[in-house]
C-alpha positions, 0 to 999 in steps of 0.5 A: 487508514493507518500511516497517513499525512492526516497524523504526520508528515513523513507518513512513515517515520522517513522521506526514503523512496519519495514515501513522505505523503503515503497512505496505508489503506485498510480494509476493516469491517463494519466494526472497524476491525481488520480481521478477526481476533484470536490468540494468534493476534497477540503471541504468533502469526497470522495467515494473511487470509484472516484479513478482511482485506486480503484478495480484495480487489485494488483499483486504478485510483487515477488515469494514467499508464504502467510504467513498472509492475514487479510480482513474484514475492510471497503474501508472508505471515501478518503481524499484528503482535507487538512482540512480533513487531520487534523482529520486523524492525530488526529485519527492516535493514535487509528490506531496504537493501534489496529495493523496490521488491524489499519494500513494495513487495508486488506493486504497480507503478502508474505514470500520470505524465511524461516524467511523473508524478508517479502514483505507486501501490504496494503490498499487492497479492502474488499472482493478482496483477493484471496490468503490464508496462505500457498498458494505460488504465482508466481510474477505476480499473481494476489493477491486481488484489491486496496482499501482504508483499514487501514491508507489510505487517498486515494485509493493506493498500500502500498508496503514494504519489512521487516525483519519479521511479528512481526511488533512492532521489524520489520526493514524495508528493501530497495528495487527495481525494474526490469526495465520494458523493459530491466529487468535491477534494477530500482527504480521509482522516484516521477516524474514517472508515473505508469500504474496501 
């Protein structure tokens, strides 16, 4: 888990598009490791297939009803190189500009009630959505598969919850977790590993 109220708040460096409580969700082996390691980790790109979590399947993590669905953006080259990081900062402007689809990538939006919260998530792999506006979903649904869409330096789940879909007003809202055994609330903290 990297990007996450357990650290900071805003998640991200920023309360823009309601992202202030948001949760970048990793996919990582039994060593902790997100894909495997080569010259290309540290000087160049990396196809987003290396990635333990790429392709892996994201589920409705709540009940509730697909208010918006975009697809069609490219699953681009991962970047885990810090000198390659550079270029993705200085590109973030044009990102942000063009929205939703600039940020999110492929993502699905899920309403939790007439007039939010909405529960958005993001990076989502071209083509894997299953879902369409109006459908309503069961929490463990299956929803689409983990991408490398939008503002996204590596495959993973963006996950957040806001007050609504107008992005630009949105306030990002706290969340958590059912404890995995007990049902009991649970936050996942950054030492925590998570099967994907």
């Amino acid at each position: 888990m990297q990007n996450s109220p357990a650290d900071r708040v805003p998640s991200h460096g920023t309360e823009a598009f309601g992202s202030s409580h948001a949760i970048d969700l990793v996919p990582v082996d039994a060593g902790g490791r997100s894909g495997r390691w080569s010259w290309r980790t540290a000087l160049a790109t990396e196809r987003p297939e290396v990635f333990h979590g790429f392709g892996a399947a994201v589920l409705a993590p709540v009940d509730g009803t697909v208010v918006d669905v975009h697809d069609g953006e490219p699953d681009h080259e991962a970047r885990r190189s810090q000198l390659l990081l550079v270029g993705c900062l200085l590109t973030q402007g044009r990102r942000v500009r063009a929205g939703a689809a600039g940020i999110a990538g492929n993502h699905v939006v899920l309403a939790l009630g007439d007039g939010g919260p909405v529960v958005l998530l993001a990076h989502l792999r071209r083509g894997s959505i299953r879902v369409a506006v109006g459908d309503p979903v069961r929490a463990g649904d299956v929803l689409a598969q983990c991408g490398n869409s939008g503002n996204s330096t590596q495959p993973h789940l963006h996950l957040q919850v806001s007050s609504s879909t107008r992005w630009e007003q949105a306030r990002g809202l706290p969340m958590a977790f059912r404890h995995p055994v007990d049902g009991r609330p649970w936050l996942p903290r950054n030492g925590d590993i998570m099967d994907a």
